[in-house]
Legacy VTK file of the C-alpha trace (Angstrom):
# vtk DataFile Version 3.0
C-alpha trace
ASCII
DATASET POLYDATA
POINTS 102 float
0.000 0.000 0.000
1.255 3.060 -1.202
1.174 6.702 1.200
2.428 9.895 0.844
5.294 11.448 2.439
6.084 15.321 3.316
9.707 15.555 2.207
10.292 19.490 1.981
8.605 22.810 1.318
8.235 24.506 -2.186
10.529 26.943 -0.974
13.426 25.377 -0.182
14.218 24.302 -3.574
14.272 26.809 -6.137
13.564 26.041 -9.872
16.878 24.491 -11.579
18.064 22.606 -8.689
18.028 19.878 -6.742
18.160 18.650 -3.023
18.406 15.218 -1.253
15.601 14.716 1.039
14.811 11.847 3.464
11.839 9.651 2.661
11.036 7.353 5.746
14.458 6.350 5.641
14.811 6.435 1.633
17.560 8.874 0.053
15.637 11.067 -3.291
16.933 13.274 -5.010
14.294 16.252 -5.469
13.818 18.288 -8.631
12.228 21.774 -9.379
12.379 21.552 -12.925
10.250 24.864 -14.006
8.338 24.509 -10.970
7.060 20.942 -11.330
8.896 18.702 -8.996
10.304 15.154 -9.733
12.016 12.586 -7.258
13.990 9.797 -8.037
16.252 7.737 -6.186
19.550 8.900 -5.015
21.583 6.709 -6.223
23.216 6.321 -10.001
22.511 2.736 -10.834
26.312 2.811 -12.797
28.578 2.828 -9.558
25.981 4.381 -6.458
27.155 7.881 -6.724
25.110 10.753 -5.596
22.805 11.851 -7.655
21.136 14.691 -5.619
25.255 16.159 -5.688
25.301 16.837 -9.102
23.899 19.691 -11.693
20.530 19.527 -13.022
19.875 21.210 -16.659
16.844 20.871 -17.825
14.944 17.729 -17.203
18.163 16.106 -16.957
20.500 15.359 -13.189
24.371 14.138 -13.929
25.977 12.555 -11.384
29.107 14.178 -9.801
31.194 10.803 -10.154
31.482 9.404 -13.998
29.116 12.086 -15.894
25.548 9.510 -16.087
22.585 11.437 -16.551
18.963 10.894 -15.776
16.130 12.207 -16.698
14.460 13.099 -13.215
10.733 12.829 -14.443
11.041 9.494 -15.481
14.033 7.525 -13.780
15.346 7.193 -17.650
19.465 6.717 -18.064
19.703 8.991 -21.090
23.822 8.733 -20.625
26.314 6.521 -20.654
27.830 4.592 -18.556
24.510 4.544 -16.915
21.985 2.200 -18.516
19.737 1.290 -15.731
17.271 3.462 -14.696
16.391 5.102 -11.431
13.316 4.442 -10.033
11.457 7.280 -9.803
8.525 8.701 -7.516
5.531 10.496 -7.525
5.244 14.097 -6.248
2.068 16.216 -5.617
2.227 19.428 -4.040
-0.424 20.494 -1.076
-0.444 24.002 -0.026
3.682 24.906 0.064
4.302 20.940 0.927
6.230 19.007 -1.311
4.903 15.475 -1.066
6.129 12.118 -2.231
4.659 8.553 -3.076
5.999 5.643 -1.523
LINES 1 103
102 0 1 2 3 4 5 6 7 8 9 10 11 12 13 14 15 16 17 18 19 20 21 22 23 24 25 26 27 28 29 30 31 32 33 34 35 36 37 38 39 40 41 42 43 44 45 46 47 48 49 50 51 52 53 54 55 56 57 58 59 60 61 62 63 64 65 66 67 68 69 70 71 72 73 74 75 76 77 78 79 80 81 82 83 84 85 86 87 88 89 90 91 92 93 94 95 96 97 98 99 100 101
C-alpha cells in the first residue's frame, strides 16, 4: 500500500536545482524543474554515486562521479555509462508541501 510522504517545502528548492531529502528512511533526489517537482532515487545505478550532488539542466541530473545522466521525471538513463534506470517517484504538491509517493 502506497502513502504519501512530506519531504520538503516549495521553498526550499528553487527552480533548476536539486536537493536530497529523506523519505522514511529512503535517500531522493528532489527536482524543481520549471516549478514541477520530480524525485527519483539517489543513487546512479552505474557505480551508487550521488545523484542529488550533481547539476541539473533541464529535465536532466548528472551525477558528480562518472558524468551519467537521468532524466528526473522518469528515472530514464539517457547517458552513458549509466543504462539502468532510477526508479522514480511520484510528487504532488499540497499548499507549500512538497509530497512524495511511496
Amino acid at each position: 500500500m502506497s502513502e504519501w510522504v512530506k519531504v520538503a517545502r516549495t521553498e526550499e528548492i528553487p527552480a533548476g536545482k536539486v536537493k536530497v531529502v529523506d523519505a522514511k528512511g529512503r535517500r531522493l533526489a528532489l527536482a524543481n524543474v520549471g516549478d514541477s517537482y520530480h524525485a527519483v532515487e539517489d543513487l546512479c545505478t552505474h557505480d551508487g554515486g550521488p545523484l542529488g550532488e550533481g547539476e541539473l539542466a533541464g529535465d536532466l541530473v548528472e551525477c558528480p562521479r562518472h558524468g551519467a545522466r537521468f532524466n528526473v521525471k522518469t528515472g530514464e538513463a539517457v547517458t552513458l555509462p549509466a543504462v539502468v534506470p532510477v526508479k522514480s517517484f511520484q510528487v504532488k504538491i499540497n499548499g507549500n508541501d512538497i509530497l512524495v509517493e511511496l
